[in-house]
C-alpha positions as CSV (number, residue, x, y, z in Angstrom):
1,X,15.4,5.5,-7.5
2,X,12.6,3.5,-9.2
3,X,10.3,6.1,-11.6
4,X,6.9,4.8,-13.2
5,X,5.2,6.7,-16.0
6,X,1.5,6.5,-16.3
7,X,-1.0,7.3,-19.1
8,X,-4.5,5.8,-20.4
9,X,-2.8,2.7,-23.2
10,X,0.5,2.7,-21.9
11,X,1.1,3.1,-25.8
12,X,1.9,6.3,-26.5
13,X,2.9,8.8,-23.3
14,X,4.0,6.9,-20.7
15,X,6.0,4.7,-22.6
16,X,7.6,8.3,-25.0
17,X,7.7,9.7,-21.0
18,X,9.7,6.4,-20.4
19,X,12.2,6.1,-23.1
20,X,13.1,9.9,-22.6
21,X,13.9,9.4,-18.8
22,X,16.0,6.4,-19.7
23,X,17.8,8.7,-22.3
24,X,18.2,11.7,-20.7
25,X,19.2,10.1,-16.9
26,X,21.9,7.8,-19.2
27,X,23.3,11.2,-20.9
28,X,23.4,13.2,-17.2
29,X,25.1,9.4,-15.6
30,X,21.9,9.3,-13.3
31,X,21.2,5.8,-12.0
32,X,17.5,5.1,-12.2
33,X,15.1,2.2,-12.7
34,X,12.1,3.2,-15.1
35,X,8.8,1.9,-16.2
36,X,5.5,2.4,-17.5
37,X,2.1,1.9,-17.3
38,X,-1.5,1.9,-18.3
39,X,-4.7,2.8,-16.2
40,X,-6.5,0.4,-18.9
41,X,-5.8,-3.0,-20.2
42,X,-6.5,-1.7,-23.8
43,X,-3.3,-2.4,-24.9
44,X,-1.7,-4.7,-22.2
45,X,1.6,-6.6,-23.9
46,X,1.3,-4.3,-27.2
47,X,4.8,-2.3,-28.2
48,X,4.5,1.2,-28.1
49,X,2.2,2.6,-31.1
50,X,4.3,3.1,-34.2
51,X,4.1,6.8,-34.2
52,X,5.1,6.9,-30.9
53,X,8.1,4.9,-31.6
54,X,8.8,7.3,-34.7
55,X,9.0,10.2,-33.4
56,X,11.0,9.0,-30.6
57,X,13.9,7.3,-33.4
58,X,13.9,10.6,-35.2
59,X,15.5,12.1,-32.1
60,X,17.6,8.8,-31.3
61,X,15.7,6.8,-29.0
62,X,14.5,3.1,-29.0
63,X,11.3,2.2,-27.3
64,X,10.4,-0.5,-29.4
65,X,11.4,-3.1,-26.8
66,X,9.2,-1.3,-24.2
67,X,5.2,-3.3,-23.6
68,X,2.3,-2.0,-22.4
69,X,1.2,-3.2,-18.7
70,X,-1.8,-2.0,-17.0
71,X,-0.8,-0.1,-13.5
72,X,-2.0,-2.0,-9.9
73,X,-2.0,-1.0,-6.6
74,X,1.6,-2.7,-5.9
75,X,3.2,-0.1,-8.1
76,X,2.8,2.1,-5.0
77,X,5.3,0.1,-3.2
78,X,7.6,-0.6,-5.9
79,X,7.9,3.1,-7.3
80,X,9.4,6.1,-5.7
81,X,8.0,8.4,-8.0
82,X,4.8,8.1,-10.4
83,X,4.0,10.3,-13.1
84,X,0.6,10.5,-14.7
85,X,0.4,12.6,-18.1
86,X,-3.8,13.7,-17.4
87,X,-6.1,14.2,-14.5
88,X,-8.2,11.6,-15.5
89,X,-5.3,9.0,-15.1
90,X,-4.0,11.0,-12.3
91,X,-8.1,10.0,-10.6
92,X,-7.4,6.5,-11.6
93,X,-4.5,6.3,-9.9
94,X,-5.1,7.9,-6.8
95,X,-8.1,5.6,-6.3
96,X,-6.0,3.1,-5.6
97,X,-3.9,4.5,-3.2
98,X,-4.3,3.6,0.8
99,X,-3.2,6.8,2.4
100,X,-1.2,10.4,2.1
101,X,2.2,8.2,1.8
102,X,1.0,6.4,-1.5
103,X,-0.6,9.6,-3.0
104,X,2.7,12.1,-2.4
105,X,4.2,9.9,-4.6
106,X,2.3,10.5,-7.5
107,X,2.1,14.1,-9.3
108,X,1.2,15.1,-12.9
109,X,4.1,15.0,-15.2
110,X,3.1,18.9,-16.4
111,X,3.5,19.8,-12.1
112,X,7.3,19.7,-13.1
113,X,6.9,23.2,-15.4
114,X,3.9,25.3,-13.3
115,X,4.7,27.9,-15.7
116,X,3.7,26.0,-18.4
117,X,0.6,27.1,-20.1
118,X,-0.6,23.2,-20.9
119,X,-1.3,21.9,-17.4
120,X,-1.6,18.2,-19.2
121,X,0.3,15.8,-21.8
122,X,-2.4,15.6,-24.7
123,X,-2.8,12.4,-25.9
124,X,-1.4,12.8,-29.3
125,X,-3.8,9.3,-30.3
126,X,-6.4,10.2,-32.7
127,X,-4.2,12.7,-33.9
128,X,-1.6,13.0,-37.1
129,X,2.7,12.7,-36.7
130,X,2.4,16.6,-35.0
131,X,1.4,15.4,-32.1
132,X,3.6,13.0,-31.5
133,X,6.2,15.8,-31.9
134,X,4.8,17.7,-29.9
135,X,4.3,15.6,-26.6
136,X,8.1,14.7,-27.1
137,X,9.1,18.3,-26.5
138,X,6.7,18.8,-23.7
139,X,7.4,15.5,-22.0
140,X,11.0,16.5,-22.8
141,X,11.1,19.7,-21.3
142,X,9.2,18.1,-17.8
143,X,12.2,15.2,-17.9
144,X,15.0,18.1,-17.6
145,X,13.4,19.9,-14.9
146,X,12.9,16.4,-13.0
147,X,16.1,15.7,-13.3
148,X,17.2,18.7,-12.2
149,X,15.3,18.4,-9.2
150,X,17.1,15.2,-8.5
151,X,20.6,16.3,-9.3
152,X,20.3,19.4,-7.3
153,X,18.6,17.2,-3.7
154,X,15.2,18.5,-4.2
């Protein structure tokens, strides 16, 4: 199972959304193959930003090797599943899709808790440390129930 995460800089979501599948799949023994992406090429090659990779060490995990890539239409073919953390990136992406099979592959990351009251993964960005936090425990939350879903056949 190959799972791509997908935000606007690839700097800060996607790659948090990333390191916390790798984590959490590791702890449950689920196999999978992760990666992320940006809809831009702002920060193509760039680590993850440094807040990013902070609040992610504070609770034990290590994204610092991960490097921002800009998302293409081939990641359709290559991904089983592809997570976008905003509508906007969800538009994006779906542009580039050829058909129903390419677009039921992609879903926002928030459509994993519908009774969440934030139907989006702010980008924590021009923001202070908080946010960081804060997306960590959503995007947290959203990994769980996923994998859930994939332990239980859904």
């Amino acid at each position: 199972m190959k799972i791509l995460m997908v935000c606007l800089g690839n700097i800060c979501r996607s790659p948090m959304a990333e390191g916390l599948l790798r984590a959490r799949a590791a702890e449950r023994g689920v196999s999978l193959i992760t990666d992320s992406a940006g809809t831009s090429n702002y920060h193509v090659g760039e680590a993850p930003d440094l807040r990013a990779q902070a609040a992610m060490r504070r609770r034990g995990i290590d994204i610092s090797d991960l490097r921002g890539r800009q998302f293409n239409a081939k990641d359709f073919a290559a991904f089983d599943h592809i997570f976008v953390m905003d509508r906007s990136n969800l538009a994006n992406v779906l542009a580039l899709a050829e058909g129903p099979h390419q677009q039921a592959r992609v879903r926002l990351m928030m459509d994993m808790l519908p009774e969440a009251e934030l139907r989006e993964v702010p980008d924590p960005y021009f923001g202070g440390d908080d946010g960081f936090d804060a997306v960590f425990d959503q995007l947290d939350s959203a990994i769980h129930r996923f994998l859930d879903e994939l332990e239980h056949g859904r």
